[in-house]
Structure formats: C-alpha cells, structure tokens
C-alpha positions as CSV (number, residue, x, y, z in Angstrom):
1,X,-11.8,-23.9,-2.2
2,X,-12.0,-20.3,-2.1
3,X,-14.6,-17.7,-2.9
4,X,-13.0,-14.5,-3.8
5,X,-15.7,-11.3,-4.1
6,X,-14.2,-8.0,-5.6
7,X,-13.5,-5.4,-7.9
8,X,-12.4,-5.9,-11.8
9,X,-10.6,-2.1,-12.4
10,X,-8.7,0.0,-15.0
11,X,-5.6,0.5,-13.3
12,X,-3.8,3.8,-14.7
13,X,-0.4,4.9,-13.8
14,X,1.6,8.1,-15.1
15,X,4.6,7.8,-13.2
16,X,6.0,4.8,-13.3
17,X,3.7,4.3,-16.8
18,X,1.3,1.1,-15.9
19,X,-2.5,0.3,-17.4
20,X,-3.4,-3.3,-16.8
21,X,-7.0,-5.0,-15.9
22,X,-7.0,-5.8,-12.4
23,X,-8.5,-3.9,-9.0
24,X,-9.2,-6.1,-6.0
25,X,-10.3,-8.8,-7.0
26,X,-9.2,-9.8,-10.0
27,X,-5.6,-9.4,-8.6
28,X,-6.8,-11.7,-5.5
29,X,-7.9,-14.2,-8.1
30,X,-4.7,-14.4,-10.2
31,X,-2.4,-13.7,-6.8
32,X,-3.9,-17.1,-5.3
33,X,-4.2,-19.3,-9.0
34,X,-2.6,-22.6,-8.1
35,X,-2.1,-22.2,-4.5
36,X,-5.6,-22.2,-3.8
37,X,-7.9,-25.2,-5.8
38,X,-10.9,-24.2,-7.1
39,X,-11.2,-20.5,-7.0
40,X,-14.6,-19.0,-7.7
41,X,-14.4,-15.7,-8.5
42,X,-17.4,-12.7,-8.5
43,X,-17.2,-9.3,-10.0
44,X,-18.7,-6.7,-12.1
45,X,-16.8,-5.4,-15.3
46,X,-18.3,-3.2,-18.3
47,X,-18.7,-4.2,-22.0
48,X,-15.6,-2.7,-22.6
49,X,-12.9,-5.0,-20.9
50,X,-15.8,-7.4,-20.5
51,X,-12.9,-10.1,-23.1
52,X,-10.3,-9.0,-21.1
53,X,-11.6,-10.2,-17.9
54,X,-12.7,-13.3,-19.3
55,X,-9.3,-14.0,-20.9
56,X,-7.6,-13.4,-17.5
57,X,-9.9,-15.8,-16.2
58,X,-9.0,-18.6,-18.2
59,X,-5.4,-17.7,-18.1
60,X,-5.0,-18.2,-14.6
61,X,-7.4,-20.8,-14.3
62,X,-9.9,-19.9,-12.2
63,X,-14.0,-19.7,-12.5
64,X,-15.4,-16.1,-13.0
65,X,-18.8,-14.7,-13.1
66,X,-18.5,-10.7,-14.0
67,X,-21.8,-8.9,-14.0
68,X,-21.5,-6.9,-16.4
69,X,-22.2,-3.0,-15.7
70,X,-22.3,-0.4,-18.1
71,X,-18.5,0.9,-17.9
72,X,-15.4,-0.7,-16.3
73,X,-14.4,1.7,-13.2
74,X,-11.0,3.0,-13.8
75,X,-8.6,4.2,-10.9
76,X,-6.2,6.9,-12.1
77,X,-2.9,8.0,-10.0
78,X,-0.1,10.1,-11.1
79,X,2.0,8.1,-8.8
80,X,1.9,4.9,-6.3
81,X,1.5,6.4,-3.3
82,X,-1.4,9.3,-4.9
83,X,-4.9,9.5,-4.4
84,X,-6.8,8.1,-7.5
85,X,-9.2,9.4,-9.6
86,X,-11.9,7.6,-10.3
87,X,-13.8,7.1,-13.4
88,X,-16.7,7.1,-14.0
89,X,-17.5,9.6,-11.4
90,X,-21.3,8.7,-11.7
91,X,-20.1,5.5,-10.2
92,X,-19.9,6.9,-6.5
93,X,-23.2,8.3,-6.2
94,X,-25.5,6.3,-8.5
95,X,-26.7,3.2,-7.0
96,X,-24.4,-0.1,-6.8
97,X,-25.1,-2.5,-8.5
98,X,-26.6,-5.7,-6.1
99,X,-24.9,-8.5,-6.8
100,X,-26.8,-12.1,-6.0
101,X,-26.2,-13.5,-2.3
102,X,-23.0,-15.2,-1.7
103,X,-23.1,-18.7,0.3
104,X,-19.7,-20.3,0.5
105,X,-17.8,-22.0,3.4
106,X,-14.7,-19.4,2.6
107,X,-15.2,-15.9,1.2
108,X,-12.6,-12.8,0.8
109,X,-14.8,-10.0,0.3
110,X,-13.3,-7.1,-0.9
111,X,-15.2,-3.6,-0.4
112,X,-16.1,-2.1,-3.8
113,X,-17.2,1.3,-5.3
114,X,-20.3,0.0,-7.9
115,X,-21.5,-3.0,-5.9
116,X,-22.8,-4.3,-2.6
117,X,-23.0,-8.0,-1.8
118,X,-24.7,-10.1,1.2
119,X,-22.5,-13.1,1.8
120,X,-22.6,-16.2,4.1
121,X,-19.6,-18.1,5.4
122,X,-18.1,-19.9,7.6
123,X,-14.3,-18.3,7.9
124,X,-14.9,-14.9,5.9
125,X,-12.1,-12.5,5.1
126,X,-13.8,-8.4,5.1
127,X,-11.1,-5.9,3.3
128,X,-13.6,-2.9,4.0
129,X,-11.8,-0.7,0.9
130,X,-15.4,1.2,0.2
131,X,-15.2,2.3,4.1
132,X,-18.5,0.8,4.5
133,X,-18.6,-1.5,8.1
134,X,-18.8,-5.2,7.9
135,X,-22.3,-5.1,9.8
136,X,-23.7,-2.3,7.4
137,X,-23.3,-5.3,4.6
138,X,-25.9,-7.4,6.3
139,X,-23.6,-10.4,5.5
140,X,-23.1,-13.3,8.1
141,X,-19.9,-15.2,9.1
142,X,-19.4,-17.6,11.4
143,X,-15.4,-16.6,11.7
144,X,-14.8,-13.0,10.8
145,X,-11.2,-11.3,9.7
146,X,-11.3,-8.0,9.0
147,X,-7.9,-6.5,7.3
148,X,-8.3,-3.1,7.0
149,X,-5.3,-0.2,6.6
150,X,-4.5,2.5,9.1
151,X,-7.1,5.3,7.6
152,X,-9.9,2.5,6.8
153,X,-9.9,1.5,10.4
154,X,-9.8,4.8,11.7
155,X,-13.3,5.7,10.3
156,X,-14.6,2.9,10.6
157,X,-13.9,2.2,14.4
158,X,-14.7,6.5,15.0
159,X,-11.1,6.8,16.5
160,X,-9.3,9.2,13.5
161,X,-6.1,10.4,15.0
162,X,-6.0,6.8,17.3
163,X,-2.0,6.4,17.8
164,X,-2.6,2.9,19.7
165,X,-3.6,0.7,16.8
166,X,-4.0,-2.3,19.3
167,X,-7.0,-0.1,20.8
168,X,-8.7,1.1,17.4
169,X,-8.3,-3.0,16.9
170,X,-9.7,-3.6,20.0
171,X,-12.4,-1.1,19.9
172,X,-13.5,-3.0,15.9
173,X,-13.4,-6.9,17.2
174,X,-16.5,-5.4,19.2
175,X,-18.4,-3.3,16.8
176,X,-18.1,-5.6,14.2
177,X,-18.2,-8.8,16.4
178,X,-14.9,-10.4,14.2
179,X,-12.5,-12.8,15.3
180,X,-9.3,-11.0,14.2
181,X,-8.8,-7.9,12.9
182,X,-5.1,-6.5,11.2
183,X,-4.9,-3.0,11.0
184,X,-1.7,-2.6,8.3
185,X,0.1,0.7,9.1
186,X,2.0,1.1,6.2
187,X,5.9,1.1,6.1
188,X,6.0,0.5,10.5
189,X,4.6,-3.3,9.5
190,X,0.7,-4.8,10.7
191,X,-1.2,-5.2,14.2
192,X,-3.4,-8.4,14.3
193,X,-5.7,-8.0,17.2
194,X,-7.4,-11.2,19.0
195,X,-9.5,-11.0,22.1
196,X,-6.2,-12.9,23.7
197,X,-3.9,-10.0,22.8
198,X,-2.4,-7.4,20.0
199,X,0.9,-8.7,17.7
200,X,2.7,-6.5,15.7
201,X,4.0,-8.4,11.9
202,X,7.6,-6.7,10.5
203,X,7.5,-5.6,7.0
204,X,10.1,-6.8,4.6
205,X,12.9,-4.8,3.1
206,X,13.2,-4.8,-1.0
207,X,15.1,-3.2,-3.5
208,X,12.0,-1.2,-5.1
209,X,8.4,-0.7,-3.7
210,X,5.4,-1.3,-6.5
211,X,2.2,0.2,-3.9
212,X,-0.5,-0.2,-6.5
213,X,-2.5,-4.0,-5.0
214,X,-0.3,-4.5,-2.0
215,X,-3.0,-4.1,0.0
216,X,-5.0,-6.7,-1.9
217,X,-2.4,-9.3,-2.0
218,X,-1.8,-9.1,1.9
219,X,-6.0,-9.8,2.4
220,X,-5.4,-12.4,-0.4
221,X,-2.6,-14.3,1.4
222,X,-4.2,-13.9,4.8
223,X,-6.8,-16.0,3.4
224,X,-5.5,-19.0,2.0
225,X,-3.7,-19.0,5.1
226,X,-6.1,-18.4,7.6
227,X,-9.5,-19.4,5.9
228,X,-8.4,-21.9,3.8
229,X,-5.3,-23.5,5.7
230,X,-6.7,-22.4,9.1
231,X,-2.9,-21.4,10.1
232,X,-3.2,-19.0,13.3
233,X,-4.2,-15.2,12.3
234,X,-0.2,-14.0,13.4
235,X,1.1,-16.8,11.4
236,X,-0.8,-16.2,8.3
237,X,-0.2,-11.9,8.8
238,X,3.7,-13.0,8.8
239,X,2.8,-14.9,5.3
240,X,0.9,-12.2,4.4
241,X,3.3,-9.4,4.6
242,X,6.2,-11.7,2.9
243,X,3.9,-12.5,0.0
244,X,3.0,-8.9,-0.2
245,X,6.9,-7.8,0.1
246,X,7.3,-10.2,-2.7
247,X,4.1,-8.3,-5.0
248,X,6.3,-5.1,-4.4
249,X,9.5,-6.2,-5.4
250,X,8.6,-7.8,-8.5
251,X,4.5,-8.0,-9.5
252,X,4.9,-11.6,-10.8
253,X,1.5,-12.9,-10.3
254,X,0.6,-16.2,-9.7
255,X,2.5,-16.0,-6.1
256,X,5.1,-18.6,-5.8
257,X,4.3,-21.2,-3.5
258,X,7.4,-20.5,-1.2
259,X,7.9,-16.7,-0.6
260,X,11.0,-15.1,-1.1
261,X,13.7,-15.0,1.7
262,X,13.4,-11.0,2.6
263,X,15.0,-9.5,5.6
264,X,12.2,-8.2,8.0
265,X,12.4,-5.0,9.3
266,X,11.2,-3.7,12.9
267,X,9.2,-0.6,13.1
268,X,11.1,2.0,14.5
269,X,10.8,3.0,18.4
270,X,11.1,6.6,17.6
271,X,9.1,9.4,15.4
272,X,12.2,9.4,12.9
273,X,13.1,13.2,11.7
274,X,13.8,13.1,7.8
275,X,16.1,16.3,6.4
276,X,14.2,16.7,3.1
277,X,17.3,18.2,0.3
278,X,16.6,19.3,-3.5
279,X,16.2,21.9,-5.4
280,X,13.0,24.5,-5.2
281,X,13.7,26.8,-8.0
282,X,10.6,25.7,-10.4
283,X,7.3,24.8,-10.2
284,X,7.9,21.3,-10.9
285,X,10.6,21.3,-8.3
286,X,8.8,22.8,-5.7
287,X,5.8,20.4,-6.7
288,X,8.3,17.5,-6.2
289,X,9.4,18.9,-2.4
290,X,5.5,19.0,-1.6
291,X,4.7,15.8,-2.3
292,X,7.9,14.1,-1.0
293,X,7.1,15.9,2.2
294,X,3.4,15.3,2.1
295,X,4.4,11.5,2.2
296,X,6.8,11.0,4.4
297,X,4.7,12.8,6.7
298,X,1.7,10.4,6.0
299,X,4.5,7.5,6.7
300,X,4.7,8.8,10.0
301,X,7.7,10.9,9.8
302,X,9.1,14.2,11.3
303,X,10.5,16.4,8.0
304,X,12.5,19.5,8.0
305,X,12.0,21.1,4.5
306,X,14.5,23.9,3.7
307,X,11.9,25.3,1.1
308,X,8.8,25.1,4.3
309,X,11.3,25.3,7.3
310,X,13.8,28.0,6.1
311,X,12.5,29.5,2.9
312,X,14.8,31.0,0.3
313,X,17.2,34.2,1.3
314,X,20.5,35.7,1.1
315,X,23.2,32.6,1.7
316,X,24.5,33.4,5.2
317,X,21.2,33.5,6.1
318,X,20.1,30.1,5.0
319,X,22.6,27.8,5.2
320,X,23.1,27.5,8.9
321,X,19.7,26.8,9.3
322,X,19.9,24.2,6.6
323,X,23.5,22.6,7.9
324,X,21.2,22.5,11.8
325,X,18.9,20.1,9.9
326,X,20.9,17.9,8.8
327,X,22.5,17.6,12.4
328,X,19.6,17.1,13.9
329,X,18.3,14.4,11.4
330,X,18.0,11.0,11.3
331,X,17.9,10.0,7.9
332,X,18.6,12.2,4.8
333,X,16.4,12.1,1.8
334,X,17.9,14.4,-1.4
335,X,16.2,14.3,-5.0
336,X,19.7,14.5,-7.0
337,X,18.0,15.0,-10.1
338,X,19.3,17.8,-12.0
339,X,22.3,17.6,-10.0
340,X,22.0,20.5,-7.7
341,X,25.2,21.9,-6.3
342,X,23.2,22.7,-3.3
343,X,21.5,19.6,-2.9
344,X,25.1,17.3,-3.5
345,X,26.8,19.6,-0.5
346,X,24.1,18.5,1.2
347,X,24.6,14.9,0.6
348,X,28.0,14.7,0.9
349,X,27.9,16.8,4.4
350,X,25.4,14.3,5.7
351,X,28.0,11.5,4.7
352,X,30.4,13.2,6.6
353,X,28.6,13.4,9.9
354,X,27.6,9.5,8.6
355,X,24.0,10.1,8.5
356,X,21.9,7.8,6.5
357,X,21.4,9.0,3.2
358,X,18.7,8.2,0.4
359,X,19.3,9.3,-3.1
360,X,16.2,10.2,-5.8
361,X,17.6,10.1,-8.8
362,X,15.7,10.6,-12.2
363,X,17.9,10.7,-15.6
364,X,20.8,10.4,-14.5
365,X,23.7,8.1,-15.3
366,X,26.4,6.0,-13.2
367,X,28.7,8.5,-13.8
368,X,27.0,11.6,-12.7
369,X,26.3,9.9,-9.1
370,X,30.2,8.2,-8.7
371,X,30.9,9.9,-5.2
372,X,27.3,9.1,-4.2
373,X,27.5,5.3,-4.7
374,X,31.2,5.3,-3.2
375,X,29.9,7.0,-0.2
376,X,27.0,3.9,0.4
377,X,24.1,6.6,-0.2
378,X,21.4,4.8,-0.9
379,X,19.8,5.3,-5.1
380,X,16.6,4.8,-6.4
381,X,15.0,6.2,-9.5
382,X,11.6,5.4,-8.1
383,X,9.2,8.3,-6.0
384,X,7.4,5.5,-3.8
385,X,10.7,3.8,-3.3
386,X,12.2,6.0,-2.0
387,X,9.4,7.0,0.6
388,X,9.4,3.4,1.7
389,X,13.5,3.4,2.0
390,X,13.4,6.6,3.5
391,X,10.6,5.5,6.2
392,X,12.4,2.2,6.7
C-alpha cells in the first residue's frame, strides 16, 4: 500500500505539441498502477478537469480524493527542458489550499504550488518541487527520503553554486534529519547520500529524451522500491533512474514491471567542451543558438558559440577562429536545419578530425542528410534530445 500526495496539472507543450492531465501526482499514481496494490491517492483539481481526473482514476485503478479548487493549475513550456509558465498566476501568492492531515505507514509527498499538507509516516518519500523544506511542512516520518534535483537542493541546503553534491547531500541529511537523500544532477546521473557514505547512480542512454515528469517517475519508483519493497536506497535509485530512462524513451504509463534493458552511461570525468554550429542569420536562428547554448551550459557543459565566441565578419576573419573550435572540442553539436552550407562544412570537418558529432535536424528528409548518416553523425529531430545526446 502506498499513499501518493501531489499535484493534478494542465500540462502544455508547444514544441513537441502535448496537453494531457497529469502534474506530480497524478503521473506518480498512474506510473505505479499495478505494481503497487492499493494506491491512495490525494490532490486538488478545479471544476474544470474535475471528470478528467476522476476518469484517470478509475482507469488506472487506483483510489483518488481531489479537493476540488477553484481552477486546475496549468504548467506551460515552449519546450521540455524550458521554464514553465504557470497558470493561474494568482495561485503562487494567494494562500494554499490546506489539505486534511495525512496518516499512512508509506507516503510520497510531492511539493505543490496551491496546497500544503501535514503528513505522518513511517518510510516517507519528500520530492520538495515547491522549494519549501521538509521541516517547514511540520510533517513527521519515522524514515525520511528526500529526492530533490540539483537546483532544489541547492536552495534548500543554502549551498547555490555547491560542485560536491555528496556535501550539499550531506549538509541536508542534517537539516532535515532524513535517512537518504538523492540529489539528481541531470544528464551526469544521481548522488544518494547515507550517513555511511555518498553513491553516484548512471543514467541510461535512449534514442529520444521526453523531460516533462521524469523527475516524478524517478521519486515514484524510488518508493515502491524503497518504502514499499524496503530494497536499499542505491538499489532502488538504480531502479529509479532505469524506470525513469524508460518514461523518456517512450511515456507508456503504467510502468512495466521489468524495466527495459538500457545501456547506462558514466558521468563524464571532465567539464566536456561542446562546438555549438548553425546558422545565426534570423531572429529565429539566433533564438535557436541562445537557447541551445543556454542548456548545454545548465548541463554542465563548456560551449564555444561562433555567434557569442567569434561574432559575424569578413570570412578570413572568422573562419579560423571557428575551424580552432572545433579542434579544440569534444563533441560537436550542429542544428542542420535549413541546411546551412556553413554549418554542413562544419560537420563534415568535425568528421574528419573524427569528433563526435550530433545532428538537429527539423524538416528535413533522408535524402537531404545522406553524407551525414554515412558519416555515423548522430540525428535527432528533437531540441531536448539532442541536449541530452549532446551532454551524454
């Protein structure tokens, strides 16, 4: 049996397109449907979607009790890896609502933007995702995880900028007097921190990367495993970031009851640099280079931009520059879209000196990228994708 406490959210998506009912903890709920027995499951949903969340309910076959609010919070990205909008705004500075106290032997607890909670377990699961500290929640556990991302623990623990996860994990077992705590640092894999020690869980390679509820399938899994089968906290992290591989690849909810054989990936024992190629000659371009950068970057990459590192000029002034970069680079990553001459010199001059190379390609067909797939360069169509390949 498994309590599950979270939020029931609009999820909008421009690019790839996506709007489906789900948030935190509804996607916890239908993740863990026939795996776990006897989920109960609390949220808050609006008038609106109020059916919908009742018939998702019943689908998956779990028990729900949704107080209802007076609009369903939407989250709105333009892509995966953005920073949403969030709708209503009203909702982050009215009050929350106060949901009834929770008593259960096992709880996931998801943080949420309309409502606060007080629960009381025995093994509890805290995914802080409102920023808002597991004693500030005036809940009580007598076994306390706390899975929190890279950003989420940084705030919370007062260590921003903290390169040794294991100490910004160490420093939060004490505040928050938990058990366990897994900071998740993004495409470099997960620390789970125990008073006995620090272990650092792979991530797992797959052909595309859906972002939107990763981070809710990984608390998700980490509790069937950990409060519910009482596996060890490293063996239900490596469960966790399988399933959650898994979630990324294909979105298929229920989770299977096996995960899916993925090859696992070691983080990287070097800040990678990443030659950024494609064109810069429109807004939309130039818009496209900026965010590309702006991830990677947030990935933990080094980036040499032609359009922030060189700038535009006469040609003998800019290519040498540009031809340095991709000498000095690790891994290439070229948006082929519009199939720049520029940009496919680029490529093919990083296949020559056999760099790793990873292809964005939007509208285009088999044809138009021949020499590309020939020379092994690695395609995607997909902007979060091809961060993730890129950072891999």
């Amino acid at each position: 049996m498994l309590t599950i406490v979270g939020g029931t959210y609009l999820e909008l998506c421009q690019e790839p397109s996506w709007k489906e009912l789900y948030g935190s903890g509804l996607r916890a709920a239908a993740a863990l449907a026939g795996n776990v027995p006897n989920i109960n499951f609390h949220s808050c949903v609006g008038e609106d979607f109020a059916a919908t969340a009742e018939f998702s309910a019943a689908a998956y076959g779990f028990n729900a009790v949704f107080e209802r609010i007076p609009k369903t919070v939407q989250f709105s990205y333009h892509h995966p890896l953005a920073q949403p909008l969030i709708y209503p705004a009203s909702v982050l500075v009215q009050p929350k609502t106060q949901l009834p106290t929770i008593s259960a032997d096992t709880i996931l607890v998801y943080g949420q933007v309309e409502a606060s909670v007080k629960v009381v377990g025995n093994y509890v699961v805290y995914d802080p995702q409102n920023h808002i500290p597991w004693g500030e929640t005036h809940s009580t556990a007598e076994h306390l995880a706390l899975v929190l991302n890279r950003k989420e623990a940084w705030l919370i623990s007062g260590l921003e900028g903290e390169s040794d996860l294991p100490k910004v994990g160490a420093t939060l077992l004490a505040s928050e007097r938990a058990d366990v705590v897994i900071i998740k640092n993004g495409s470099q894999g997960a620390w789970v921190v125990e008073r006995s020690g620090a272990q650092l869980i792979p991530v797992f390679k797959t052909s595309s990367v859906w972002s939107i509820g990763s981070g809710d399938i990984f608390s998700a899994v980490f509790a069937w495993k950990w409060a519910v089968e009482r596996l060890a906290a490293s063996e239900a992290a490596m469960f966790a970031s399988k399933y959650t591989a898994q979630f990324c690849q294909n979105k298929v909810l229920p989770l299977s009851a096996q995960p899916l054989k993925l090859e696992a990936l070691q983080p990287k024992a070097f800040e990678q640099l990443v030659y950024l190629a494609g064109p810069f000659f429109t807004m939309a371009e130039r818009w496209l280079i900026n965010e590309l950068r702006s991830k990677l970057l947030e990935f933990g990459n080094r980036v040499f931009s032609p359009l922030h590192d060189v700038g535009e000029g006469p040609p003998h002034q800019v290519v040498e520059p540009d031809l340095a970069g991709i000498r000095d680079a690790d891994v290439v990553l070229a948006v082929a879209t519009g199939l720049d001459s520029g940009t496919i010199f680029e490529i093919g001059f990083a296949r020559a000196l056999e760099k790793r190379v990873v292809v964005l390609a939007e509208n285009t067909t088999e044809h138009d990228l021949t020499m590309l797939i020939g020379s092994d360069c690695e395609i995607t169509n997909d902007f979060t994708t091809a961060v993730y390949q890129t950072s891999w």
